[in-house]
PDB file of N, CA, C and O in Angstrom:
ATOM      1  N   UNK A   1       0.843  -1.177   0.000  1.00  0.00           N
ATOM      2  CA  UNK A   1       0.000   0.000   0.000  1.00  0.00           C
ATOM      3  C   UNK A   1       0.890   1.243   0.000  1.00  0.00           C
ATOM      4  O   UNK A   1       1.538   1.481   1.019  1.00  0.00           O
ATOM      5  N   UNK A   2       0.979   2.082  -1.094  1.00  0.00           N
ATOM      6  CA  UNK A   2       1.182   3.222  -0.551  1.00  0.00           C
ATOM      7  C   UNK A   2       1.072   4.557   0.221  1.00  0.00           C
ATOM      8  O   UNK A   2       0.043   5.201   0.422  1.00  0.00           O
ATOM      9  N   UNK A   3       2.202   4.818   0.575  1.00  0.00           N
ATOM     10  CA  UNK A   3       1.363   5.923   1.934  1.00  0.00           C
ATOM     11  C   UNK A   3       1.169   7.423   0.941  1.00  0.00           C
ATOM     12  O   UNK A   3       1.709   7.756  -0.114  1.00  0.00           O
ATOM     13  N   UNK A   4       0.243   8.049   1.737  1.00  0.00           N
ATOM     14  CA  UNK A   4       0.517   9.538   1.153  1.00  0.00           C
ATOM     15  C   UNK A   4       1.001  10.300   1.469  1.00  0.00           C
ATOM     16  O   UNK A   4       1.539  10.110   2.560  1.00  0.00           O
ATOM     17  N   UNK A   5       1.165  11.410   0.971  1.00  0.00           N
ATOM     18  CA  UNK A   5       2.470  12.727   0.810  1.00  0.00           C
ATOM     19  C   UNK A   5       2.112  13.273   2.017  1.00  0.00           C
ATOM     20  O   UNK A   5       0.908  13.105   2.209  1.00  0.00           O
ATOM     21  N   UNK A   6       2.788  13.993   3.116  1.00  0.00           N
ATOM     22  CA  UNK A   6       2.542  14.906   3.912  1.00  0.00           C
ATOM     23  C   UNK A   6       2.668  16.337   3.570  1.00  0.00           C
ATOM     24  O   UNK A   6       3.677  16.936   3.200  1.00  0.00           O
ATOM     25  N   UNK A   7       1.476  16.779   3.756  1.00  0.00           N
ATOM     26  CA  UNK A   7       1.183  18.167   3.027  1.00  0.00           C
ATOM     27  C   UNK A   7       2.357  19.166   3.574  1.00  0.00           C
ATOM     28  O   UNK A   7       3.117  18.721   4.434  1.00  0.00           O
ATOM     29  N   UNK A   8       2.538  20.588   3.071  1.00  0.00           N
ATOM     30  CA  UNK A   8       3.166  21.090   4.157  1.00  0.00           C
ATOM     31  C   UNK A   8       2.970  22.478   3.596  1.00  0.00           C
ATOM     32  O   UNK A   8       3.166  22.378   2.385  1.00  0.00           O
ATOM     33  N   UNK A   9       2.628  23.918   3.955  1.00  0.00           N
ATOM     34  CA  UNK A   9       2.220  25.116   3.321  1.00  0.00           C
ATOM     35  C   UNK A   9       2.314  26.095   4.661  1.00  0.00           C
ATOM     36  O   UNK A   9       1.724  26.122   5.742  1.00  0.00           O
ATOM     37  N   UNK A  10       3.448  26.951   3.979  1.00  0.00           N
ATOM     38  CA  UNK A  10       4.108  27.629   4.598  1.00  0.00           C
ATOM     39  C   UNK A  10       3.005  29.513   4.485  1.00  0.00           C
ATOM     40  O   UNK A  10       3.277  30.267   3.551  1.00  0.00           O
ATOM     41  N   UNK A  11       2.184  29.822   5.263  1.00  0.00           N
ATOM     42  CA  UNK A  11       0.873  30.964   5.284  1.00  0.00           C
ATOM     43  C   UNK A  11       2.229  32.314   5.102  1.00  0.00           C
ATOM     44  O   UNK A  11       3.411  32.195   5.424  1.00  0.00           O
ATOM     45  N   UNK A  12       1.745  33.177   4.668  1.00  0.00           N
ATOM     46  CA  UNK A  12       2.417  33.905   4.501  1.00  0.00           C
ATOM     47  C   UNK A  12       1.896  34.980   5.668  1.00  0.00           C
ATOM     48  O   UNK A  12       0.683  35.050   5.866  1.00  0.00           O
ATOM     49  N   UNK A  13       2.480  35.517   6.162  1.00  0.00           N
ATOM     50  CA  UNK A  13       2.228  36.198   7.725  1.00  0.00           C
ATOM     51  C   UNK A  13       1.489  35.085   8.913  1.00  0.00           C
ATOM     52  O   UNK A  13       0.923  35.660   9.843  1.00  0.00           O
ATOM     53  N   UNK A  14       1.469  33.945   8.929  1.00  0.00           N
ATOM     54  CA  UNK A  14       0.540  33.039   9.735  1.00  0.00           C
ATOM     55  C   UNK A  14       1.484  31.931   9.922  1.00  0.00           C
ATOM     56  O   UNK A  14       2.712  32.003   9.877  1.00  0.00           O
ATOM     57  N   UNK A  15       0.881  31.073  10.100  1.00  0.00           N
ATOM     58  CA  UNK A  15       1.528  29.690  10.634  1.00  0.00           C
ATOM     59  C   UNK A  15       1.925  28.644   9.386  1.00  0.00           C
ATOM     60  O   UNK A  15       1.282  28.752   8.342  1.00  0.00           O
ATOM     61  N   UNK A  16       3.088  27.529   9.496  1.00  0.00           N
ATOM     62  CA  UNK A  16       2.869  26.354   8.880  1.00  0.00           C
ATOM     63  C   UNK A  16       1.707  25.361   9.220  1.00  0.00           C
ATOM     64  O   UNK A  16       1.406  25.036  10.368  1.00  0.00           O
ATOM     65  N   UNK A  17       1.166  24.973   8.217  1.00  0.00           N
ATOM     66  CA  UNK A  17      -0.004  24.248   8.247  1.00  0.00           C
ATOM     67  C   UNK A  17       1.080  22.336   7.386  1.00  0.00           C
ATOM     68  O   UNK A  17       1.662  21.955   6.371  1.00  0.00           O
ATOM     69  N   UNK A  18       0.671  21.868   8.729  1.00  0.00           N
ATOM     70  CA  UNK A  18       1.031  20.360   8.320  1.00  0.00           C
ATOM     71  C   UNK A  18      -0.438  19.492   7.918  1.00  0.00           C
ATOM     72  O   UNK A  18      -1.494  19.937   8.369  1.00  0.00           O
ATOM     73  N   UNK A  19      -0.450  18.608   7.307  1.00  0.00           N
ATOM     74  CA  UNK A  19      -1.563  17.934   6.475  1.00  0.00           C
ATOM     75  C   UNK A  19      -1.391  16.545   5.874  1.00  0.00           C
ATOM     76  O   UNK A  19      -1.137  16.324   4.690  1.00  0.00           O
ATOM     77  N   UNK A  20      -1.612  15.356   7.124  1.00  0.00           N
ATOM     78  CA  UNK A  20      -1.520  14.173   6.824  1.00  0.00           C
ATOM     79  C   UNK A  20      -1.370  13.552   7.952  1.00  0.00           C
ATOM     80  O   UNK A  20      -1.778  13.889   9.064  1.00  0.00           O
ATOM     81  N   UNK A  21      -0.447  12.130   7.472  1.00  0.00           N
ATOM     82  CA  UNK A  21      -0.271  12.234   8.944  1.00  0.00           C
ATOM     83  C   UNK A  21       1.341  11.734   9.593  1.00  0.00           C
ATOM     84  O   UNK A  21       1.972  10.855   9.006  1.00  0.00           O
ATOM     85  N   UNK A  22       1.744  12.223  10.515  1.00  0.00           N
ATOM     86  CA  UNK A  22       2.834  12.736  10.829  1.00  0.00           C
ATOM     87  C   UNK A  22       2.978  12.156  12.502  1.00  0.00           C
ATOM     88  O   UNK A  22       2.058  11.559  13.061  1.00  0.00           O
ATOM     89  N   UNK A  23       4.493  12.500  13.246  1.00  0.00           N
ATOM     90  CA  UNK A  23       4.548  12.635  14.465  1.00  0.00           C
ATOM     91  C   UNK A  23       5.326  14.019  14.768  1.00  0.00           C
ATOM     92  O   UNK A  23       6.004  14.501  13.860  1.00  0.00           O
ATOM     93  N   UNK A  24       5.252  14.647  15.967  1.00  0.00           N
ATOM     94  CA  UNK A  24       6.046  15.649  16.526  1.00  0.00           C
ATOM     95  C   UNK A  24       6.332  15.600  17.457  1.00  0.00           C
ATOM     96  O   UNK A  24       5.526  15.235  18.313  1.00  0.00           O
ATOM     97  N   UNK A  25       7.764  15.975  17.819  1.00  0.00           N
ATOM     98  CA  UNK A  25       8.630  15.553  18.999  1.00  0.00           C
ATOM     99  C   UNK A  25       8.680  16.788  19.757  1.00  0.00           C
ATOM    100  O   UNK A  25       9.149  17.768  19.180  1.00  0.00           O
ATOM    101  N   UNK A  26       8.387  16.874  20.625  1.00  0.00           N
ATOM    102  CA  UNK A  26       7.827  18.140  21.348  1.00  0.00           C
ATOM    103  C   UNK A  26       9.325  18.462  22.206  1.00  0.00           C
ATOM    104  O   UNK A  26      10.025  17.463  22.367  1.00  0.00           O
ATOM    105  N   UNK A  27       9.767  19.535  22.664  1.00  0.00           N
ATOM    106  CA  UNK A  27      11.366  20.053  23.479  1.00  0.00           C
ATOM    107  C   UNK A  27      11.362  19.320  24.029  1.00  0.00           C
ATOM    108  O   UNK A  27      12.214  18.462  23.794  1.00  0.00           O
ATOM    109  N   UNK A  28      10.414  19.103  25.164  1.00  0.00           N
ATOM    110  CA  UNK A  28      10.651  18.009  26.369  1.00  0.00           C
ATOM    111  C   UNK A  28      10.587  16.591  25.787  1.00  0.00           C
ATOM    112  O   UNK A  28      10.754  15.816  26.729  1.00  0.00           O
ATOM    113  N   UNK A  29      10.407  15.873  24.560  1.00  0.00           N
ATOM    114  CA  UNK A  29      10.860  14.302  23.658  1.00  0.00           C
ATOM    115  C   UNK A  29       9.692  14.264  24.066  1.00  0.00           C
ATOM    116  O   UNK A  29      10.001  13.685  25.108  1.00  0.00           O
ATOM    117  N   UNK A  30       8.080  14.432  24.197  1.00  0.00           N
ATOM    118  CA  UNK A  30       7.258  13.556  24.079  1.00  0.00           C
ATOM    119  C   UNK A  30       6.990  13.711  23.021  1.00  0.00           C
ATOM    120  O   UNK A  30       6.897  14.798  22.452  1.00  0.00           O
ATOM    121  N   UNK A  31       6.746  12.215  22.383  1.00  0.00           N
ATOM    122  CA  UNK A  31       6.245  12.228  20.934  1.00  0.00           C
ATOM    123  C   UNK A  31       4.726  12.099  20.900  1.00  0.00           C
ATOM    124  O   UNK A  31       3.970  11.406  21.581  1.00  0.00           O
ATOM    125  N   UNK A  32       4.495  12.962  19.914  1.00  0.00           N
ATOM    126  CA  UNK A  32       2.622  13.140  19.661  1.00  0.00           C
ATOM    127  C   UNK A  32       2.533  12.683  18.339  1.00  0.00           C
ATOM    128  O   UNK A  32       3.224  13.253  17.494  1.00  0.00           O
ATOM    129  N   UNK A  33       1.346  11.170  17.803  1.00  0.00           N
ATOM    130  CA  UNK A  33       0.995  11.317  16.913  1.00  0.00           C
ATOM    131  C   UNK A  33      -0.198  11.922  16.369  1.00  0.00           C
ATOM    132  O   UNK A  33      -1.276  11.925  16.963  1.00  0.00           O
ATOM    133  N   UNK A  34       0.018  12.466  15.160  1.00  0.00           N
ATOM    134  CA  UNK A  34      -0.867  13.581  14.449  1.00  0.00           C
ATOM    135  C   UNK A  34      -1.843  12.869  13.138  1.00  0.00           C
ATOM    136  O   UNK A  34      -1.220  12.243  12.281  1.00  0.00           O
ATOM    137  N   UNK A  35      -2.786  12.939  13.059  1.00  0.00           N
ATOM    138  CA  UNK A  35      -3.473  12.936  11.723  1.00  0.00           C
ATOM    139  C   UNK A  35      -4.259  13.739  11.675  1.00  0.00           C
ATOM    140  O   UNK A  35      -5.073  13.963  12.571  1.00  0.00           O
ATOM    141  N   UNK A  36      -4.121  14.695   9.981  1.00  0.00           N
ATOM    142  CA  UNK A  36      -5.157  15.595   9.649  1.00  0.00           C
ATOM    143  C   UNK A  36      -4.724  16.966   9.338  1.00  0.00           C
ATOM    144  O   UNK A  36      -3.869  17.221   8.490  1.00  0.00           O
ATOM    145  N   UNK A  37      -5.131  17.543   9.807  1.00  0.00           N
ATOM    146  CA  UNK A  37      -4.478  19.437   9.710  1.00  0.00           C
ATOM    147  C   UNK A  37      -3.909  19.856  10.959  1.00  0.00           C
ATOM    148  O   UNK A  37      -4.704  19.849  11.899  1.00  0.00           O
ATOM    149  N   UNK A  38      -2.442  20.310  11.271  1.00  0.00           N
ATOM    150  CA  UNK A  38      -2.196  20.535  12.263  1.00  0.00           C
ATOM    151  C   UNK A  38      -1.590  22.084  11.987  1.00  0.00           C
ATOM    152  O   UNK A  38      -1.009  22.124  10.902  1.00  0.00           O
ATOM    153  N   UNK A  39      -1.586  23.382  12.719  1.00  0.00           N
ATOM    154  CA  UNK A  39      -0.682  24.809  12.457  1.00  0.00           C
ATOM    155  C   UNK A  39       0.114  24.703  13.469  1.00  0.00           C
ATOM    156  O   UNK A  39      -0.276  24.335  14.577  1.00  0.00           O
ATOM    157  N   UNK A  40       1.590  25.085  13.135  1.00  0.00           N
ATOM    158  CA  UNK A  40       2.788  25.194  14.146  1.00  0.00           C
ATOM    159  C   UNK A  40       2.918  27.040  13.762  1.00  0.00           C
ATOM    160  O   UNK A  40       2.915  27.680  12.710  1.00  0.00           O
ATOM    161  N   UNK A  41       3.016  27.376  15.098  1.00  0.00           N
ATOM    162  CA  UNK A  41       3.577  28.584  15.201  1.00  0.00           C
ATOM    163  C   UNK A  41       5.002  29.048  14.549  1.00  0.00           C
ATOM    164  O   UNK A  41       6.053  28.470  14.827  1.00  0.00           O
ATOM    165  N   UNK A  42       4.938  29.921  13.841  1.00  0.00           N
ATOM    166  CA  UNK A  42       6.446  30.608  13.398  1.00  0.00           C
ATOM    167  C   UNK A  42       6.557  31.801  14.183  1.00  0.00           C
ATOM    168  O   UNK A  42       7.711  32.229  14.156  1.00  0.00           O
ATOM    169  N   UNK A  43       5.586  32.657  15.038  1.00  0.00           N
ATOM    170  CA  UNK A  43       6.073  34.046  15.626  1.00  0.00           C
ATOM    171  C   UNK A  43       6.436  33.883  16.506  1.00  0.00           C
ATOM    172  O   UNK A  43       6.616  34.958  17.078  1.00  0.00           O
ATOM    173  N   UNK A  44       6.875  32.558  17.440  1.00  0.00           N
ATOM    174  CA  UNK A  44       7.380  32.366  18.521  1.00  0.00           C
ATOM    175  C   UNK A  44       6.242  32.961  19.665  1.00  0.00           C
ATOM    176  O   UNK A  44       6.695  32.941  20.810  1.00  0.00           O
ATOM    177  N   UNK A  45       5.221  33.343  19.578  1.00  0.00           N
ATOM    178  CA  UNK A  45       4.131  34.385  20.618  1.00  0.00           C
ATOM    179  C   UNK A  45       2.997  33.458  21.390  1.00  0.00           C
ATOM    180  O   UNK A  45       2.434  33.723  22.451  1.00  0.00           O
ATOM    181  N   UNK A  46       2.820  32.246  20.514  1.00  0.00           N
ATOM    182  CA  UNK A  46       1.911  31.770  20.637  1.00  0.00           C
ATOM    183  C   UNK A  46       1.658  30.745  22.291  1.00  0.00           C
ATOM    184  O   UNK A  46       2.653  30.320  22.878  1.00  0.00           O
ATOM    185  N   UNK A  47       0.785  30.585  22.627  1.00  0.00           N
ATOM    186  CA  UNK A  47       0.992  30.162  24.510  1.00  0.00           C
ATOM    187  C   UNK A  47       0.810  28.762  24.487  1.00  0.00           C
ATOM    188  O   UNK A  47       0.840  28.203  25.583  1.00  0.00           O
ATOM    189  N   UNK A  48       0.578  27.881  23.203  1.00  0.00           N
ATOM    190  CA  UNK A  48       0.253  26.734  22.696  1.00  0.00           C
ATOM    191  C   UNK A  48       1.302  25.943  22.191  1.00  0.00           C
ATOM    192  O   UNK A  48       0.922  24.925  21.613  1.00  0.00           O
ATOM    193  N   UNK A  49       2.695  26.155  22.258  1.00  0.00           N
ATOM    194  CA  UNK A  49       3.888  25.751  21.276  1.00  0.00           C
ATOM    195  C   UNK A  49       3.746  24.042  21.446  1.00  0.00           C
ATOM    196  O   UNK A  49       3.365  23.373  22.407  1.00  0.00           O
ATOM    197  N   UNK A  50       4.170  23.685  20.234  1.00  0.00           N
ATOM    198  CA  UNK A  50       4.597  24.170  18.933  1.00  0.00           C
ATOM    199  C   UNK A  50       3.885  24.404  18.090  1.00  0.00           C
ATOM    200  O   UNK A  50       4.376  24.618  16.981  1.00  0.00           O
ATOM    201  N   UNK A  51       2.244  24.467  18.293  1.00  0.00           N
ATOM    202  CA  UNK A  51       0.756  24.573  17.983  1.00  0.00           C
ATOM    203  C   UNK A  51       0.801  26.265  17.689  1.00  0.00           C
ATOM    204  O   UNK A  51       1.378  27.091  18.396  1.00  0.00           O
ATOM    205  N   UNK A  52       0.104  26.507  16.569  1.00  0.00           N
ATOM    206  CA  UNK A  52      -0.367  27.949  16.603  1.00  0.00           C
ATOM    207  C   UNK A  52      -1.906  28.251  17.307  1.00  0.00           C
ATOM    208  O   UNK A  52      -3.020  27.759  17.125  1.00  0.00           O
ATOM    209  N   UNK A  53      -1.342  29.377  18.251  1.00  0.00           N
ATOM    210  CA  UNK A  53      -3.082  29.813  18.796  1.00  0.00           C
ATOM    211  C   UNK A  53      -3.306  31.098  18.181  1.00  0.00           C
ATOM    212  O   UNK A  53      -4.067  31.836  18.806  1.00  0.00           O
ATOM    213  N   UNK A  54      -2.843  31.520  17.150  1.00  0.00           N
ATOM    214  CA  UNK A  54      -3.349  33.146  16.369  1.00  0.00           C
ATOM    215  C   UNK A  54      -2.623  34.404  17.063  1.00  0.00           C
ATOM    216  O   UNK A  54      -2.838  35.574  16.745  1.00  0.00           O
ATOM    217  N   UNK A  55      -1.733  33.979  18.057  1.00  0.00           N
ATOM    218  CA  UNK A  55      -1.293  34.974  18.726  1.00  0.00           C
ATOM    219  C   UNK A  55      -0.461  35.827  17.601  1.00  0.00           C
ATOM    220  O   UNK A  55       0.073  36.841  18.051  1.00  0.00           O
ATOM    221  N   UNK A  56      -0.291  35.595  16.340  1.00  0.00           N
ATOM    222  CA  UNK A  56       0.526  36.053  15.562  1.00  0.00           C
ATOM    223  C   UNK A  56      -0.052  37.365  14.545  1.00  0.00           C
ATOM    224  O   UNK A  56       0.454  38.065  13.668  1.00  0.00           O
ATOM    225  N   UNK A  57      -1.431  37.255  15.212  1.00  0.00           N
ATOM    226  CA  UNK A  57      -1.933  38.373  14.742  1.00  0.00           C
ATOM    227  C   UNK A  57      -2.221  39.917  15.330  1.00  0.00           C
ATOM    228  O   UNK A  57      -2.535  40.968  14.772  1.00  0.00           O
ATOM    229  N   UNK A  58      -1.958  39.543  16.756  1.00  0.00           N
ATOM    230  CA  UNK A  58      -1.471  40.718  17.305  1.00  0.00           C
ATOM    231  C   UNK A  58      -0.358  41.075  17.672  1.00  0.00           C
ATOM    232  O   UNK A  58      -0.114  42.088  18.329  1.00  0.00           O
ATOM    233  N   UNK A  59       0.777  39.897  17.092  1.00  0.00           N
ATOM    234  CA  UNK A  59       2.360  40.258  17.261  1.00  0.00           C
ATOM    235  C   UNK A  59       2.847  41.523  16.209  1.00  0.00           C
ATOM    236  O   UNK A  59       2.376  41.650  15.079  1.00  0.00           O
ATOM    237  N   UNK A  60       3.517  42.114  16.592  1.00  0.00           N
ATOM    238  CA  UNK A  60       4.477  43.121  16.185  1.00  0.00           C
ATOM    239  C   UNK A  60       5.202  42.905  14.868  1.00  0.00           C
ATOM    240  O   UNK A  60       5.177  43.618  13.865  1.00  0.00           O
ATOM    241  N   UNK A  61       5.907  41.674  15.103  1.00  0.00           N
ATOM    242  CA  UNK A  61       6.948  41.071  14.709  1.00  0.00           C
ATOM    243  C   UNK A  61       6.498  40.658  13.017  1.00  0.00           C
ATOM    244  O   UNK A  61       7.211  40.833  12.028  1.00  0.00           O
ATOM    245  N   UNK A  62       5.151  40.088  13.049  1.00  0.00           N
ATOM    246  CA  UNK A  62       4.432  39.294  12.241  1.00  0.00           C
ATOM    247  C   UNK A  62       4.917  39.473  10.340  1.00  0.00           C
ATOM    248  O   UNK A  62       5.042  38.605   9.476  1.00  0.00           O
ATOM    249  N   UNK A  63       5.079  40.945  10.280  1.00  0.00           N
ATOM    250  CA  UNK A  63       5.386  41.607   9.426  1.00  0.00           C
ATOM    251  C   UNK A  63       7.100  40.489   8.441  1.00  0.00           C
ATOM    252  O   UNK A  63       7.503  40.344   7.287  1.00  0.00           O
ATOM    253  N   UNK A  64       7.376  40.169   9.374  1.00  0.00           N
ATOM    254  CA  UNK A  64       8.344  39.327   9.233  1.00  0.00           C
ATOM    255  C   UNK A  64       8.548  37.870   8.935  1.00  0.00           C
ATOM    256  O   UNK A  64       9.571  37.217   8.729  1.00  0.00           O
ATOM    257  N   UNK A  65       7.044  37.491   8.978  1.00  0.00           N
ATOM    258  CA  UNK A  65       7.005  36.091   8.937  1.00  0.00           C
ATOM    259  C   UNK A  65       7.006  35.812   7.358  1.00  0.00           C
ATOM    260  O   UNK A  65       6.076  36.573   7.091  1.00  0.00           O
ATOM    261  N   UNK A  66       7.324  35.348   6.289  1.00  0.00           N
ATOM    262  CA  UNK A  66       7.532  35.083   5.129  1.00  0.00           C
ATOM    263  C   UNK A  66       7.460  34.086   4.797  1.00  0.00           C
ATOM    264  O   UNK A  66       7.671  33.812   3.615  1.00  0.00           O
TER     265      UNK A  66
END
């Protein structure tokens, strides 16, 4: 069987959006498995890491995210 592609789309001022299914190794090594749509924070702001909670829309910084 083949598996499918893991999506991956980089928002332009917003978050990476992952799409499939995947694991993530969180700072502290717990591993989480994922299926489906997941957003990781890029503004570093967010109170949810490595998860985006939108905090990136009242960041400052945001202007920068590319």
């Amino acid at each position: 069987m083949q598996q499918e592609k893991t999506k991956v789309v980089v928002l332009s001022q917003g978050p990476v959006i992952l799409e499939g299914s995947f694991e993530i190794t969180n700072i502290d090594g717990r591993v989480e498995e994922k299926e489906g749509k997941v957003a990781l924070c890029r503004c570093g702001f967010s109170k949810n890491k490595p998860y985006c909670d939108g905090a990136h829309k009242a960041c400052p910084s945001t202007g920068l995210l590319m």
